[in-house]
N, C-alpha and C positions, 0 to 999 in steps of 0.2 A: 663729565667724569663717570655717573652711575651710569650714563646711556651706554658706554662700554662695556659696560657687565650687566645691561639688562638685556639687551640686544641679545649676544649669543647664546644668554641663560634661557630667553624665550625660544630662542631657536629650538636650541635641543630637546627644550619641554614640548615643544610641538612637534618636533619629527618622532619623539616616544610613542606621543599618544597618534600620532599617524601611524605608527607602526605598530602597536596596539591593535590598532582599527584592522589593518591588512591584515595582521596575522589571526585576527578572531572570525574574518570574513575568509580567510583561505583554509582556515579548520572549518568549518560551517560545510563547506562546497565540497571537501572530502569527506566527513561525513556523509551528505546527502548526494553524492555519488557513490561512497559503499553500497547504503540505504538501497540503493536505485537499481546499481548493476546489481547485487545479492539477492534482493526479494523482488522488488517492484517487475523487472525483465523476466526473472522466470515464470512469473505469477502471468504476465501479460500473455508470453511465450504462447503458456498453457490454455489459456482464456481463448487467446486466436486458433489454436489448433480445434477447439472445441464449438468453438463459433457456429460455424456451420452447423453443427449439429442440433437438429431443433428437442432436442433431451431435457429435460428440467434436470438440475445438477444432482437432485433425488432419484432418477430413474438412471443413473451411470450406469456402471458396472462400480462395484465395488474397490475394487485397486485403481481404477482414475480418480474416485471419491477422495482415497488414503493419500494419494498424490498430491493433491490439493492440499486435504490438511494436514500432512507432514511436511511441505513447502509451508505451509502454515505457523506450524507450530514450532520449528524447525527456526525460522526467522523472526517467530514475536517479537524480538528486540528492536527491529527496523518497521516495526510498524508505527501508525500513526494515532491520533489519541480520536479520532473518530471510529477507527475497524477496531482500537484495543479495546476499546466499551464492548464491541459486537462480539468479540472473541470468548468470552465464558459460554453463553448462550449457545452459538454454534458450535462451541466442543460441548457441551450435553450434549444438545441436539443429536449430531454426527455422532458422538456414540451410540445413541438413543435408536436410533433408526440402525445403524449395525444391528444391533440387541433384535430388536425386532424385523429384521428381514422378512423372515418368514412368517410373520405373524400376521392377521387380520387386519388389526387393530395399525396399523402401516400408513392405514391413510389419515386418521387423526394426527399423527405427527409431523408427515410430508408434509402436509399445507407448512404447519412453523416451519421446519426447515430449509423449504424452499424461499419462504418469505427471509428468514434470517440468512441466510446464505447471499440472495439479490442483495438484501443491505450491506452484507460484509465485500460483496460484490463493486458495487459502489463506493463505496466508502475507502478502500482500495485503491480504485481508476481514479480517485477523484485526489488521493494524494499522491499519486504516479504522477497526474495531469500537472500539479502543483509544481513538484521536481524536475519533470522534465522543464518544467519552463526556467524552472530557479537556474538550472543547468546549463539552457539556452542546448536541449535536444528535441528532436522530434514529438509532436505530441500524440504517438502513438495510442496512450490511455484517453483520447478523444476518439480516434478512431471509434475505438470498443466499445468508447461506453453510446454512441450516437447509433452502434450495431447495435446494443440493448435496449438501446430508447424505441427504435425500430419495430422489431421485433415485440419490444411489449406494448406496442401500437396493435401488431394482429393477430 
C-alpha cells in the first residue's frame, strides 16, 4: 500500500532534482558562451591579427595599445580570476607608459609592462583554451598561445 505512494513520490523527487541539474548546467554553457563570443573572440581576433608582428605589446603604436585595453577594460566582467588579479597592475602600468611616452625614463617601466602584459596575455589564452573546450569549440587560444611559446623560444 505505502509502495504506491512511494514509488511516484520518488519519481518526481528525482525528475526535480534532474531538472535542477539541466537547468544549472544549461545556464553555465550560456553564460560561458556569452563570456567567450564577447571578450575571449575578440581578444583572440586581435592577438592573431598582431601575431605576426614581432613588436613587444610596449612598442605598438599607441591607439592598438588603447584597443587592447578598452577590449579590456570594457569586458572585465567576463574575465577570469587568473587575468582579474593581473588587471590592477596592467592598468597602472598602461597608463604609466602613456604618461611617459616621451620620457627617458620609458625604459624602466617597459620591462614591467611588457612582463605584465605576457602574463595577462596568458592568463587570458589560457581561460579561452578552458572555454572553448567546455564549449566543445575550436581551440584556437592553443593555437596562440603555442605561437608565443615559439616565439619566446627565439
Amino acid at each position: 500500500m505505502w509502495s504506491s505512494y512511494i514509488i511516484p513520490f520518488l519519481t518526481i523527487l528525482f525528475s526535480y532534482f534532474l531538472g535542477l541539474f539541466s537547468n544549472k548546467a544549461t545556464k553555465k554553457d550560456e553564460v560561458d558562451l556569452k563570456r567567450y563570443e564577447t571578450f575571449y573572440v575578440p581578444f583572440m581576433s586581435k592577438t592573431m591579427h598582431l601575431s605576426y608582428s614581432k613588436q613587444k605589446h610596449s612598442k605598438l603604436p599607441l591607439h592598438i595599445r588603447q584597443e587592447f585595453t578598452k577590449l579590456i577594460m570594457e569586458n572585465i566582467q567576463y574575465l577570469g580570476k587568473d587575468s582579474s588579479e593581473i588587471i590592477p597592475e596592467y592598468y597602472y602600468l598602461s597608463a604609466e607608459i602613456i604618461t611617459l611616452e616621451f620620457d627617458k625614463s620609458l625604459h624602466d617601466i617597459e620591462s614591467d609592462f611588457e612582463r605584465v602584459y605576457q602574463n595577462l596575455e596568458v592568463a587570458i589564452l589560457q581561460e579561452a583554451e578552458s572555454l572553448s573546450k567546455s564549449l566543445k569549440y575550436p581551440n584556437l587560444a592553443r593555437v596562440i598561445l603555442n605561437d608565443i611559446k615559439s616565439k619566446s623560444k627565439n
